[in-house]
VOMAR-393407 format. One record per atom (N, C-alpha, C): residue number from 1; x, y, z. Coordinates in Angstrom, 3 decimals. Example, Ala and Ser with C-alpha at 12.3 -4.5 7.8 and 13.67 -1.06 7.14 Angstrom:
BEGIN
1, 13.190, -5.690, 7.800
1, 12.300, -4.500, 7.800
1, 13.200, -3.300, 7.800
2, 12.850, -2.250, 7.080
2, 13.670, -1.060, 7.140
2, 12.900, 0.030, 7.870
***
This chain:
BEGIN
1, -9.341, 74.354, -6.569
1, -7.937, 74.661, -6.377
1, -7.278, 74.820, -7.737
2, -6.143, 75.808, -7.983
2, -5.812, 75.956, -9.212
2, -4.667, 74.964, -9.408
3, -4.695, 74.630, -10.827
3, -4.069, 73.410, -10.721
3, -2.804, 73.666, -10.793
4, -1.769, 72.566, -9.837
4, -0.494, 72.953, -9.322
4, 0.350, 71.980, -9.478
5, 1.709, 71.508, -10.502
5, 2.343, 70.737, -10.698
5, 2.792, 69.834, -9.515
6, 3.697, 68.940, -9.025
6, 4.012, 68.564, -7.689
6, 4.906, 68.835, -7.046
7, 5.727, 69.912, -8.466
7, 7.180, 70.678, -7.830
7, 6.305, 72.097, -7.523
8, 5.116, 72.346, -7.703
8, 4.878, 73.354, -7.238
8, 4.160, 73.255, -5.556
9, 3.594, 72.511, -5.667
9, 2.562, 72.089, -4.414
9, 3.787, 71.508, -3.499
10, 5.227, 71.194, -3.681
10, 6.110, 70.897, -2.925
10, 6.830, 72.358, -2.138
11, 7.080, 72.964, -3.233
11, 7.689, 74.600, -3.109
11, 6.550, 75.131, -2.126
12, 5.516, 74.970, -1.939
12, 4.340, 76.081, -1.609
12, 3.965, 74.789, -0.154
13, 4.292, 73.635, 0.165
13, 4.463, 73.053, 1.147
13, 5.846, 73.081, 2.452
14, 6.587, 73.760, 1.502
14, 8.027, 73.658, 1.823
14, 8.321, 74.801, 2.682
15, 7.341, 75.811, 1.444
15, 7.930, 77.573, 2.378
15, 6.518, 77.425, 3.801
16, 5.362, 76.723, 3.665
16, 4.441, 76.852, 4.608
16, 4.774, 76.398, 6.157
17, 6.129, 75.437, 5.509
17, 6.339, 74.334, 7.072
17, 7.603, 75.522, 7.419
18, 8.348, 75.807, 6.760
18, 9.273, 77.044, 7.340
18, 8.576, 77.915, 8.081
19, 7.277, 78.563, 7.167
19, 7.097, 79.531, 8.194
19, 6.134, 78.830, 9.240
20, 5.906, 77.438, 9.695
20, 5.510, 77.412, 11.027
20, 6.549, 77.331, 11.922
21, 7.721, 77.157, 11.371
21, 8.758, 76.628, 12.328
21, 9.165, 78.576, 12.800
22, 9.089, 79.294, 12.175
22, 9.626, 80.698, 12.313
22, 8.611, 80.891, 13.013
23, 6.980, 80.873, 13.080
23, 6.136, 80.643, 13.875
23, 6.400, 80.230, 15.493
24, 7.080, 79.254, 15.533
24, 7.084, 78.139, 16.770
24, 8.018, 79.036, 17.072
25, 9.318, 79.621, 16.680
25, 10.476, 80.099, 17.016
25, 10.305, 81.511, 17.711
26, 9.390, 82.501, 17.279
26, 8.942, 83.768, 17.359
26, 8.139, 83.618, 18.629
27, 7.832, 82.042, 18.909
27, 6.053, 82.301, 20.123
27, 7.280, 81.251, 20.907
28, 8.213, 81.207, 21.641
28, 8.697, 80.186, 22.165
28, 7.725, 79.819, 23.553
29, 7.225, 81.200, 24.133
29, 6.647, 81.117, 25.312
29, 5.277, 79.820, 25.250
30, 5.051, 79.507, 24.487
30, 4.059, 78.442, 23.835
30, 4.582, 76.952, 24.358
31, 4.174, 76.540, 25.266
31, 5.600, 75.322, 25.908
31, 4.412, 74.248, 24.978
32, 5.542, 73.034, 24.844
32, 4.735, 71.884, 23.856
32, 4.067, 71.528, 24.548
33, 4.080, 71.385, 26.201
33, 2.714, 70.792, 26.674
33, 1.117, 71.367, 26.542
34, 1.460, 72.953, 26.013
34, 0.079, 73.942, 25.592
34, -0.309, 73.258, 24.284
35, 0.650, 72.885, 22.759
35, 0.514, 72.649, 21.864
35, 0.072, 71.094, 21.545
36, 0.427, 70.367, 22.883
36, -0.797, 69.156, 22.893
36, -1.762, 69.386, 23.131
37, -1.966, 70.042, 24.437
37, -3.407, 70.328, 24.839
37, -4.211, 70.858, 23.634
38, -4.088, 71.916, 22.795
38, -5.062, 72.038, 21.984
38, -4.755, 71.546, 20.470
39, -3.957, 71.319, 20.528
39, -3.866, 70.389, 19.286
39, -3.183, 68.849, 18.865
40, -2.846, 68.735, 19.791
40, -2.603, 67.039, 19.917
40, -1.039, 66.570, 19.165
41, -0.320, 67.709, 19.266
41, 0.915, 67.964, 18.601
41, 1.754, 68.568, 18.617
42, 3.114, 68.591, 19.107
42, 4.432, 69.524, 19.398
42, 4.940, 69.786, 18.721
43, 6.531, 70.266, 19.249
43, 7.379, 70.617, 18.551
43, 8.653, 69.103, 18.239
44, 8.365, 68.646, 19.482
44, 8.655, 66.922, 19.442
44, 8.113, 65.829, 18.552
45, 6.853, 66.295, 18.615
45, 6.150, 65.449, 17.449
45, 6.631, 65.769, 16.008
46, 6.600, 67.267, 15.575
46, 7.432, 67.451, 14.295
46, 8.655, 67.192, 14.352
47, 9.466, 67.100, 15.005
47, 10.717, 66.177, 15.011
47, 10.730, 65.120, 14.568
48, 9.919, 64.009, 15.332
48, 10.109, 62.819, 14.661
48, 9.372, 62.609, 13.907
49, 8.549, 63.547, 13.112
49, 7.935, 63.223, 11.699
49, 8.866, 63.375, 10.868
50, 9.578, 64.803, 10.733
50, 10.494, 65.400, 10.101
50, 11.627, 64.276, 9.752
51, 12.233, 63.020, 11.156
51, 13.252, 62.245, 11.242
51, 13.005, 61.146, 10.313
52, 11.553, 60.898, 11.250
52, 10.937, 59.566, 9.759
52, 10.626, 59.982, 8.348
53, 10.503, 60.983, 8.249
53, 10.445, 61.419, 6.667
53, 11.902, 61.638, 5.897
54, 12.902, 61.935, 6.895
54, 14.277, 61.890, 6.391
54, 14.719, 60.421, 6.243
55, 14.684, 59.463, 7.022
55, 15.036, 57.929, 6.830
55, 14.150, 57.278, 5.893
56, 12.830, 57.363, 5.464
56, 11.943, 57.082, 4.282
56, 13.140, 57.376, 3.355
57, 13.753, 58.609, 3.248
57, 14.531, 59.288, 2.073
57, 15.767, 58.312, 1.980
58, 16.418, 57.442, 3.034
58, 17.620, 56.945, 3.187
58, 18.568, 57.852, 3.661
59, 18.019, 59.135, 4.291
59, 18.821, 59.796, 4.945
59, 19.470, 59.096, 6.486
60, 21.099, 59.155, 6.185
60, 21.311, 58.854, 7.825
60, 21.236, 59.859, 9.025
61, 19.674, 59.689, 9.892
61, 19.721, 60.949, 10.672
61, 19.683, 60.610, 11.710
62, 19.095, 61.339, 13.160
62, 19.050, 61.087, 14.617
62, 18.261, 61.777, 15.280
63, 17.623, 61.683, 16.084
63, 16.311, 63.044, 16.752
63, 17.325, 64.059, 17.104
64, 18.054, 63.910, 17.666
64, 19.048, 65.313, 18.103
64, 18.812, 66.226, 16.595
65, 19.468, 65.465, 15.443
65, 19.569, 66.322, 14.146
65, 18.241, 67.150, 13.938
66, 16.863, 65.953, 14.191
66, 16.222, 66.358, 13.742
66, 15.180, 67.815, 14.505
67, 15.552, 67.441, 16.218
67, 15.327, 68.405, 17.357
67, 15.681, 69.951, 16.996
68, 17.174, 69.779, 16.423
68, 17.900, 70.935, 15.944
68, 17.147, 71.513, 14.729
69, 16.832, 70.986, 13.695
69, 16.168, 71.639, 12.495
69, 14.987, 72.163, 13.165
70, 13.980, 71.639, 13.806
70, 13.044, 72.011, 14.175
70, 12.684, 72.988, 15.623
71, 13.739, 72.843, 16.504
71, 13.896, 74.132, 17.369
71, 14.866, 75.371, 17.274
72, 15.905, 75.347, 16.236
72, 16.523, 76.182, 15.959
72, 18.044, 75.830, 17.130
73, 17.998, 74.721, 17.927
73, 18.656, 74.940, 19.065
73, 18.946, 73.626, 19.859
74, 20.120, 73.513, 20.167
74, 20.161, 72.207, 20.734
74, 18.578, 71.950, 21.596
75, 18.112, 70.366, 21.630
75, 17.046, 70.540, 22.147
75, 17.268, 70.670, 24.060
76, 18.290, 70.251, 24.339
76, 18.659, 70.698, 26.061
76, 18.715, 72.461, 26.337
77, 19.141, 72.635, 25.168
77, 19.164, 74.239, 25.801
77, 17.730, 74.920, 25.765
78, 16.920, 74.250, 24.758
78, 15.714, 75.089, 25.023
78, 14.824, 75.054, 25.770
79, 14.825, 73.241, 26.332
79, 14.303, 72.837, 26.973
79, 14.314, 73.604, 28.697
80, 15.438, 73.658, 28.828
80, 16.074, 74.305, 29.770
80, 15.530, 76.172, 30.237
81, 15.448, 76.491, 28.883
81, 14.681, 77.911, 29.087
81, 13.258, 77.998, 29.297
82, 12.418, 76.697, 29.220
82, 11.213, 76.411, 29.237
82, 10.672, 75.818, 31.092
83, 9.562, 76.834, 31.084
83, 9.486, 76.180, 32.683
83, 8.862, 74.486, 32.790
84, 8.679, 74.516, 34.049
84, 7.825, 72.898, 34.338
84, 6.437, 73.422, 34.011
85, 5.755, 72.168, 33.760
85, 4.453, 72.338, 33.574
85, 3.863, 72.407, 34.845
86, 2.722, 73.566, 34.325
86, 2.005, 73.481, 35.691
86, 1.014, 72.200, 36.309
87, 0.486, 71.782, 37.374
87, -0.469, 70.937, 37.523
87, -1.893, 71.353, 37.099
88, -1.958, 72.548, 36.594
88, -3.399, 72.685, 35.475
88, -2.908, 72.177, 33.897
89, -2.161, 72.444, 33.559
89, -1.915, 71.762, 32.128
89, -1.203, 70.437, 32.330
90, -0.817, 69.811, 33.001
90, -0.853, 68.199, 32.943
90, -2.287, 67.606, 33.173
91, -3.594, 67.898, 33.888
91, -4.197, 68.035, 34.016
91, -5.074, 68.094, 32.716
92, -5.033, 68.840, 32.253
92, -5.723, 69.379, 30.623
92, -4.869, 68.304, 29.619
93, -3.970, 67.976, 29.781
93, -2.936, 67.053, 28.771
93, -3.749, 65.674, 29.237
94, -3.613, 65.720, 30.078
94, -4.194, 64.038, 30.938
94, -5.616, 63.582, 30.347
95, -6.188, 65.217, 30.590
95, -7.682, 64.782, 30.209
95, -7.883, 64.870, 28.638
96, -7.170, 65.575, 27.804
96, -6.692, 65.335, 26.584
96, -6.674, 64.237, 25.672
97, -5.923, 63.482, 26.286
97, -5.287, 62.085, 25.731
97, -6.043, 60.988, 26.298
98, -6.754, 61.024, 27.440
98, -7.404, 59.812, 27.524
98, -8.745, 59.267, 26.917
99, -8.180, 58.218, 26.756
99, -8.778, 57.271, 25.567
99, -7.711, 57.050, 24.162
100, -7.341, 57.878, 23.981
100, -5.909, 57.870, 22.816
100, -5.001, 56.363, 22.663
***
C-alpha cells in the first residue's frame, strides 16, 4: 500500500463511506432485511455505528440524527415506502443469525 498520512487515509475513508451511502440511496429497493441476509448489516446498523462514533467524539446526538445522515430522510418516511418482509426473507434472516 502506498504510504498514506492519517489525514489522508481519513479523506480517502471519508469520500468511500459517502459514496456507500449515495450507493444505499440510489438502490433504495434493497430493503435492510436483504442487507442482513447477505451481509450481516444495514442501514440501521450504520446508524448506530455512525451515533456511537459521534458520542466517542462528545458529540450530543440521537438515532433519529443519526437515521437522517444515513438515509437521507426522516427514518418513518422511508420506512414507510419500504414493503413488509416477505416470509422467505425472514426465513433467510432467521436462518442467518442463528447461532449469533
Amino acid at each position: 500500500m502506498t504510504d498514506l498520512t492519517d489525514a489522508e487515509t481519513d479523506a480517502l475513508d471519508a469520500a468511500a463511506f459517502r459514496r456507500l451511502l449515495r450507493h444505499l440511496d440510489e438502490n433504495q429497493d434493497v430493503q435492510n432485511i436483504d442487507l442482513m441476509i447477505l451481509a450481516n448489516f444495514c442501514r440501521n446498523c450504520l446508524s448506530k455505528w455512525w451515533l456511537e462514533e459521534a458520542e466517542t467524539r462528545g458529540h450530543d446526538m440521537d438515532l433519529d440524527a443519526a437515521r437522517l445522515r444515513i438515509y437521507g430522510m426522516d427514518y418513518k418516511d422511508w420506512k414507510a415506502k419500504q414493503p413488509a418482509a416477505t416470509p422467505e426473507q425472514i426465513a433467510a434472516y432467521n436462518a442467518r443469525t442463528k447461532g449469533c
